[in-house]
C-alpha positions in Angstrom: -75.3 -32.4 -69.6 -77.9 -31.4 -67.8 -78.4 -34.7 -66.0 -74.6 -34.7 -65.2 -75.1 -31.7 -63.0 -77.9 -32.8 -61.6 -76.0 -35.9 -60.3 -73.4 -33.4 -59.1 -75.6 -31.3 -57.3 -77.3 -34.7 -55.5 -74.0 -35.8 -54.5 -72.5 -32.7 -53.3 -75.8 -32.3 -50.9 -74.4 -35.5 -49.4 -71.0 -35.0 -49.6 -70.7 -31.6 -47.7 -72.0 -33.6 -45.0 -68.9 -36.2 -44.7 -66.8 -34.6 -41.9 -63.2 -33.9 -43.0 -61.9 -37.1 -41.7 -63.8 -39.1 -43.8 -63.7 -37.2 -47.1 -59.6 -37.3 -46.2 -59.8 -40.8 -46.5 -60.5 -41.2 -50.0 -57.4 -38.7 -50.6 -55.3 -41.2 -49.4 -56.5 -43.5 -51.4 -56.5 -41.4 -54.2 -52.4 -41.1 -53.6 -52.4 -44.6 -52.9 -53.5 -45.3 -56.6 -51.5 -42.4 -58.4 -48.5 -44.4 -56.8 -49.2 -47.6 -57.7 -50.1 -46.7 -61.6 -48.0 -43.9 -62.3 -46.2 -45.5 -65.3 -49.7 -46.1 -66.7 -51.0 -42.8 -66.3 -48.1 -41.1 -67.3 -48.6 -43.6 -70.9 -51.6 -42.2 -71.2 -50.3 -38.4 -71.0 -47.2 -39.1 -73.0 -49.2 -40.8 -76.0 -52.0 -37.8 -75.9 -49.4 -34.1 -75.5 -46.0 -36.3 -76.5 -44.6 -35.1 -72.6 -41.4 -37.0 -72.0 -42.6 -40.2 -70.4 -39.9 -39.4 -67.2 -41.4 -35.8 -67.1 -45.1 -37.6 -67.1 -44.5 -40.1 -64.3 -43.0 -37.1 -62.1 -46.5 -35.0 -63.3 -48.4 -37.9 -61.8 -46.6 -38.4 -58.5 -46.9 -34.9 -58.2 -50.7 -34.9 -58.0 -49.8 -38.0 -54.8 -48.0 -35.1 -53.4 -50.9 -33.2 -53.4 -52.9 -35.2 -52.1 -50.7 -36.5 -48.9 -50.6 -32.4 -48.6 -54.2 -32.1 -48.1 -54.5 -34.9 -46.1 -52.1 -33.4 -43.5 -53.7 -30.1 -43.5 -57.0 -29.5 -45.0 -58.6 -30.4 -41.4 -56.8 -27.8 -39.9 -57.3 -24.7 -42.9 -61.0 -25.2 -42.9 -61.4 -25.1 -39.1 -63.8 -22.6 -36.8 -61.6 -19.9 -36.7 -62.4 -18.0 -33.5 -62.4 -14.7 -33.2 -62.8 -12.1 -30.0 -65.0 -9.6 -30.5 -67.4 -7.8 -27.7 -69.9 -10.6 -28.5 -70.1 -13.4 -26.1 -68.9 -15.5 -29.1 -67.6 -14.8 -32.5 -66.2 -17.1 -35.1 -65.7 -18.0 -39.1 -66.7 -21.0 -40.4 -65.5 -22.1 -43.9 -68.3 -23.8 -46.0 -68.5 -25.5 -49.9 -70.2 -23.5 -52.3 -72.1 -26.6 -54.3 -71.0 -27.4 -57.8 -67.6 -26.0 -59.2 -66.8 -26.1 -62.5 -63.5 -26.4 -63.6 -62.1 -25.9 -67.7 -58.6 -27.6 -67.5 -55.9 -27.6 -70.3 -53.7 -30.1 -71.9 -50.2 -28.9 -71.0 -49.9 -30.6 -67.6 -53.2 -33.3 -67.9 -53.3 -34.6 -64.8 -51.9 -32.0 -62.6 -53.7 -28.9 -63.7 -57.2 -31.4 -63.2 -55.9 -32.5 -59.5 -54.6 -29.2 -58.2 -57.9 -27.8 -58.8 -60.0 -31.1 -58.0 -58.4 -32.2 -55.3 -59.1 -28.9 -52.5 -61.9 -28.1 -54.1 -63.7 -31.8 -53.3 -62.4 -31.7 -49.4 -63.8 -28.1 -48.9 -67.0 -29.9 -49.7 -67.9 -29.3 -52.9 -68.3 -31.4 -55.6 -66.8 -30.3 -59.3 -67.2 -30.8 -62.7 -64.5 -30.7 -65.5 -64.2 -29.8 -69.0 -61.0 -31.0 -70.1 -59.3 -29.9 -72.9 -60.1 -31.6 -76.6 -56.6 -33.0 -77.5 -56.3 -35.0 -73.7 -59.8 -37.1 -74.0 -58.6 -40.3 -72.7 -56.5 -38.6 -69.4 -59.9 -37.2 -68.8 -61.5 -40.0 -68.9 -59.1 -41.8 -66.7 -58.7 -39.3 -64.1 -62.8 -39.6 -63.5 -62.3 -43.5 -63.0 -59.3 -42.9 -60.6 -61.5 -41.0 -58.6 -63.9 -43.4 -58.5 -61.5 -46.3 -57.8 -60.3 -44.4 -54.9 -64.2 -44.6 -53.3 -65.2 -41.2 -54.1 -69.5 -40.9 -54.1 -70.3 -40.8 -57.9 -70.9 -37.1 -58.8 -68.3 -36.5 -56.6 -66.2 -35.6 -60.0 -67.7 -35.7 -63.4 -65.9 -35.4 -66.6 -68.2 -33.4 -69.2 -67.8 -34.3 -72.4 -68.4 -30.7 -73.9 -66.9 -28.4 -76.4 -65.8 -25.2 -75.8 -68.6 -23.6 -77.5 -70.7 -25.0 -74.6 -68.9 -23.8 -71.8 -70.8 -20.7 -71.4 -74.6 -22.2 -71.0 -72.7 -24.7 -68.2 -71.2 -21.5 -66.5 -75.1 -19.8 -66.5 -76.7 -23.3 -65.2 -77.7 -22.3 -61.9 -76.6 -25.2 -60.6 -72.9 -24.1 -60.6 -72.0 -22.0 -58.3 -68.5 -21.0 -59.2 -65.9 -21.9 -62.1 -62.0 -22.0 -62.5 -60.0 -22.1 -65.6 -56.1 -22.7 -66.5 -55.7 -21.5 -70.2 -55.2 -18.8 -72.4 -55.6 -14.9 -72.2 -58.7 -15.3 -74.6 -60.2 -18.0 -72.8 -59.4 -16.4 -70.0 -61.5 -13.3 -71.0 -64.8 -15.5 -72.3 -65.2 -17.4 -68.7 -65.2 -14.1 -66.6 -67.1 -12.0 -68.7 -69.5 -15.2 -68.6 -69.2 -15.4 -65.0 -69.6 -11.7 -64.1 -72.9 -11.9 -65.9 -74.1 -14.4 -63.7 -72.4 -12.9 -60.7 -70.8 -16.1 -60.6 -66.8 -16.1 -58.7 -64.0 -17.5 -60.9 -60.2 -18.1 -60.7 -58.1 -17.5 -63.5 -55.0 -18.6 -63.9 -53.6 -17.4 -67.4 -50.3 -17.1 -69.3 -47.3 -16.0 -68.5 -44.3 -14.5 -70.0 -41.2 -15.0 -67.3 -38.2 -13.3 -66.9 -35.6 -14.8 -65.6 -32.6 -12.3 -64.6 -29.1 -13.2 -64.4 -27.5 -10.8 -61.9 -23.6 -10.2 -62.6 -22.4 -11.7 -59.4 -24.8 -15.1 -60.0 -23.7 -18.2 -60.1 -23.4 -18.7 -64.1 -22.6 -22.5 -63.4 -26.1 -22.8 -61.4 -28.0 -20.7 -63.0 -27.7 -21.9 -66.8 -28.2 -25.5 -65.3 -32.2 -23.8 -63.7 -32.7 -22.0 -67.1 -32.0 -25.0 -69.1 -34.6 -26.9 -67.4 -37.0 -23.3 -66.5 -37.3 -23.2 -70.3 -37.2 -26.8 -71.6 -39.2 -28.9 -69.2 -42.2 -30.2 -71.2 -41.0 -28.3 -74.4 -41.3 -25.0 -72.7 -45.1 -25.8 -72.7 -46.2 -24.0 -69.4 -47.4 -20.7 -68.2 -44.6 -20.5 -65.5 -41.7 -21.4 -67.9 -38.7 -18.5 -68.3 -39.1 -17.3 -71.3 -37.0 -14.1 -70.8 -33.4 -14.2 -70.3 -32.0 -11.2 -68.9 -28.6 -11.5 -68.3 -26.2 -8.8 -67.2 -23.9 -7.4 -70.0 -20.6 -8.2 -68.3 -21.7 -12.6 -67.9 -24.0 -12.4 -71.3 -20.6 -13.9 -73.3 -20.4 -16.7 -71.0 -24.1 -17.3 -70.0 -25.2 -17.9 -73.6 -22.0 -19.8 -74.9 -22.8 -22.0 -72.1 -26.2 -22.3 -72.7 -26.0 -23.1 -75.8 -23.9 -25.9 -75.2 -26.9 -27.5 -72.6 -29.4 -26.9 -75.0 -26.9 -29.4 -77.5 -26.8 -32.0 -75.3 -30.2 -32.2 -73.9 -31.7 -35.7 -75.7 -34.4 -35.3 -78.1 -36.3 -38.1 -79.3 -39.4 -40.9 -78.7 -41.3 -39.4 -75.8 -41.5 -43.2 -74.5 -38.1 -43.7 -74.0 -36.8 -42.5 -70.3 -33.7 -40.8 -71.3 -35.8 -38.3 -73.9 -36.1 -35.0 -72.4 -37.8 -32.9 -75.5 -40.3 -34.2 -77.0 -42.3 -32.4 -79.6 -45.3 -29.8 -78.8 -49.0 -30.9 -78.4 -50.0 -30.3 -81.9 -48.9 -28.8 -85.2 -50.7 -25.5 -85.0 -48.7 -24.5 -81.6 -45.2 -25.4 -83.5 -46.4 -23.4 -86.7 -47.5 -20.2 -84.0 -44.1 -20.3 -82.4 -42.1 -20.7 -85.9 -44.3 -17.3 -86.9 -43.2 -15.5 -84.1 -39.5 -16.7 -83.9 -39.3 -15.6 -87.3 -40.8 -12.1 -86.6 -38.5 -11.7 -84.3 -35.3 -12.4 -86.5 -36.9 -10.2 -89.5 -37.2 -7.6 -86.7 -32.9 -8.2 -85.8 -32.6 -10.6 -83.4 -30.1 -13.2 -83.9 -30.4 -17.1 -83.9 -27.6 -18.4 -82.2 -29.4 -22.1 -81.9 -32.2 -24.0 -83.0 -34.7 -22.4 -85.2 -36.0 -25.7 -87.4 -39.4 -27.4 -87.2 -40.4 -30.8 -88.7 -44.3 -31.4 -87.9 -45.4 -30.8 -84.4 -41.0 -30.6 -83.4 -39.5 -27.7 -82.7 -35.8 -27.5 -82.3 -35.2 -26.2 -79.2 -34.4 -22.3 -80.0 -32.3 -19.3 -78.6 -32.4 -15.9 -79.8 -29.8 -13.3 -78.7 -30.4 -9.4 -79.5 -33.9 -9.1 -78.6 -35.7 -6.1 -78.0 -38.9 -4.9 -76.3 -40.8 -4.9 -79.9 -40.4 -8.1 -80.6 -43.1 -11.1 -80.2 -40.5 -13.0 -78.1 -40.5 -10.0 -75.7 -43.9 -9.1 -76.1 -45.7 -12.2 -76.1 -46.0 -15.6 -74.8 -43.8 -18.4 -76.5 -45.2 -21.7 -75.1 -42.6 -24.0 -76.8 -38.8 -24.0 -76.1 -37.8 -20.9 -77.2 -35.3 -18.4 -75.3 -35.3 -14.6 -75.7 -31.9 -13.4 -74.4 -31.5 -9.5 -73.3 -29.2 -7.9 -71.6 -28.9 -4.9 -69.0 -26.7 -3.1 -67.2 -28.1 -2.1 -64.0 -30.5 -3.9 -61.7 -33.1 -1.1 -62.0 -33.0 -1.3 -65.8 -33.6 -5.4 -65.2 -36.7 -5.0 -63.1 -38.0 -2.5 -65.6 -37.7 -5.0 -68.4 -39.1 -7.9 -66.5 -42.2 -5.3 -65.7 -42.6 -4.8 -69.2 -45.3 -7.6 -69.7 -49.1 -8.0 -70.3 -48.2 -10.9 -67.9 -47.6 -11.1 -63.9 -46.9 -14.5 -62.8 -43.6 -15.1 -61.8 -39.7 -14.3 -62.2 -36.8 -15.8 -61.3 -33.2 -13.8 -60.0 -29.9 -15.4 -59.9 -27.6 -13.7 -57.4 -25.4 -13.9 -54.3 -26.2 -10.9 -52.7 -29.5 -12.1 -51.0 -29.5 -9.2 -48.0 -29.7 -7.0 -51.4 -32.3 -8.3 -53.8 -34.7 -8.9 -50.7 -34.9 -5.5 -51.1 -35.8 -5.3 -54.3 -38.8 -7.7 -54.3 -41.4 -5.8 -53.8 -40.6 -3.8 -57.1 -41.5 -7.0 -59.4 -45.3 -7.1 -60.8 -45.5 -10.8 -60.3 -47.7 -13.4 -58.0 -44.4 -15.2 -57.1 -40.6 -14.2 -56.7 -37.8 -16.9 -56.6 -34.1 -16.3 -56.1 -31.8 -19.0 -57.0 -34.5 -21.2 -58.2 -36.7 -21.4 -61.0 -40.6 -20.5 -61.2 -42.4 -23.5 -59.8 -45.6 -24.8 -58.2 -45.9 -26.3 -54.8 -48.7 -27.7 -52.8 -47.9 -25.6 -49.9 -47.2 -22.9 -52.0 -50.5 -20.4 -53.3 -50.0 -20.0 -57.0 -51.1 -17.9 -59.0 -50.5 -14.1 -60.9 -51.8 -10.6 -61.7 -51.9 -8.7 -64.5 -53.3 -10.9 -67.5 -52.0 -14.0 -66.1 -55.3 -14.1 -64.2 -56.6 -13.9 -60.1 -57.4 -15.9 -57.5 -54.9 -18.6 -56.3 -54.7 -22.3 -56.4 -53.0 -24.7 -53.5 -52.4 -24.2 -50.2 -54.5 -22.5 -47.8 -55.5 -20.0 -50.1 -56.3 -22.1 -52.3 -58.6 -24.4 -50.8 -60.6 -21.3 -49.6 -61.1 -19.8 -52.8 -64.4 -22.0 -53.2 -66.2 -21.7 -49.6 -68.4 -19.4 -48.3 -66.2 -17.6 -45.6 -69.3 -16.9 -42.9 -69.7 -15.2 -39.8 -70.7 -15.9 -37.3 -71.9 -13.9 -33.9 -73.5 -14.8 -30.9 -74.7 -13.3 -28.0 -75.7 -14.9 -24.7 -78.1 -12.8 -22.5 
């Protein structure tokens, strides 16, 4: 290992040195190959996490997307910014760090790696990755796309640690700063390890979404988003809804509605294009979400669909009469599971969406937009949309408060999280 970030740190002495023109021209190529392979990367993910393989190709051109983004803009985000001052010259220059080490997860393989990778690298660094366990050969592959696409060996290197290890990589002086994507707990270990070393991090954590139904939404519209808010990749993500709140007076019709999506989406083989649930990642996480569903009915809720697991399957699920006690409220259900609650008055909705451990996003449905831009302000989250689900977009920051972490990834802010921000002041006598 220790060799691995040594090549790193060589490399990145170098590569900080490429001006931004040059350092864009391997993103390009790096979309350029994304493009070209996607149906074989997307294999690759499907076979490892069982993702549908239609949901996997659009993961993988996703991370193109990213790319072509920085491409366009990373020249101008990381430029001299100059400022006036009563010096005779004052400006900010925006340098790498050195070696950033990123811990990645399995949920989304390849984008979770690139969104972090990929603004990282053109800020000038170079970075390091422990991918998750269950995803080897996606990590593996994504270090050889790199390479393909001409980036300097050491640009990216894939450790091949386990978790346990994470901490002595996190003290090695040679990295400088570290991001994770994962879990609460994980979440926890990496800063307290970083705060000893007085080391910056970005955490981006769980989530537990609400997603509100005002009474004079669009019920058509917005069962069509929640469908897909909670089932894309099994309801395996941090930004998935995960809690309905509908208004009493459309709850009738929003769940007998719902319900009758959630029948026709197509289970199935994750290989074929027209499957669009496939089964979770692993056993365990179907036998931790069958634990808390049934929790949840021993506590009163009522199952209305779903509620079966065979192996690493679960049915997709919805639960109606939920209350604040129970796990499906209270904690994070990363499989396709939907916690349905209703309110009667808009103040009583953002009280309930506020009533997480979690901050990262929420979604409103509702036609009064003059009125709910009002109300934005009075949701704990890193991200508000209205009328659309909770999503990521490269020219978007991402990211939460609360336990679902700091810091934010893409965009500007995100490809500034990992440079020195240095002043600079001159004066000419």
């Amino acid at each position: 290992m220790q060799h691995l970030l040594k090549v790193s740190e060589n490399t990145q002495l170098s590569w900080c040195n490429f001006s931004i023109q040059n350092r864009i021209s391997f993103l390009l190529q790096l979309a350029k190959l994304l493009l070209e392979n996607k149906e074989k990367y997307a294999i690759c993910i499907t076979t490892e996490m069982h993702k549908p393989i239609s949901q996997a190709i659009a993961e993988v051109e996703k991370c193109a997307l990213l790319c072509n983004y920085y491409s366009e803009n990373a020249e101008t985000f990381l430029a001299t910014r100059n400022i006036k001052t009563e010096a005779s010259e004052s400006f900010v220059t925006y340098e790498p760090l050195g070696v950033i080490l990123g811990v990645m997860p399995w949920n989304f393989p390849f984008w979770q790696v690139f969104r972090f990778a990929v603004p990282t690298l053109i800020a000038g660094n170079t970075v390091v990755v422990k991918h998750a366990s269950n995803v080897p050969k996606s990590a593996k592959l994504i270090q050889e796309i790199f390479e393909q696409a001409g980036f300097p060996k050491g640009c990216y290197q894939d450790l091949r640690i386990s978790s346990d290890e994470v901490a002595k990589v996190i003290g090695n002086p040679i990295v400088k700063a570290v991001s994770l994507t994962g879990s609460e707990q994980a979440g926890i270990a990496v800063a307290t390890e970083a705060g000893k070393h007085l080391k910056k991090c970005v955490l981006e954590l769980g989530g537990s979404n609400a997603f509100i139904i005002l009474e004079d939404a669009n019920v058509e519209k917005a069962v069509a988003t929640a469908v897909n808010a909670r089932m894309q990749n099994a309801g395996q993500s941090c930004i998935a809804a995960k809690r309905f709140l509908v208004h009493k007076n459309i709850a009738d019709e929003f769940v007998a509605k719902f319900k009758v999506a959630l029948k026709n989406l197509k289970t199935g083989n994750p290989l074929d294009k027209e499957t669009q649930i496939g089964s979770l990642a692993r056993v365990d996480l179907a036998e931790e979400l069958e634990v808390q569903v049934q929790k949840s009915i021993e506590m009163g809720a009522k199952l209305i669909a779903g509620g079966n697991r065979k192996d690493a399957f679960y049915e997709p699920t919805t639960l109606t009469k939920v209350t604040t006690e129970m796990p499906v409220f209270n904690e994070e259900t990363f499989g396709p599971v939907a916690a349905i609650i209703t309110f009667k008055t808009i103040e009583e909705a953002i009280k309930l969406s506020n009533q997480s451990e979690f901050g990262l996003g929420v979604s409103i449905f509702t036609q009064n937009i003059d009125f709910i831009k009002t109300k934005i302000s009075a949701f704990n989250e890193g991200a508000v949309f209205i009328n659309e689900m909770v999503k990521s977009d490269p020219r978007l920051p991402f990211g939460g408060i609360k336990k679902s972490g700091y810091g934010r990834e893409l965009a500007e802010d995100g490809i500034k999280e990992f440079v020195n921000v240095k002043t600079v002041v001159i004066n000419i006598f």
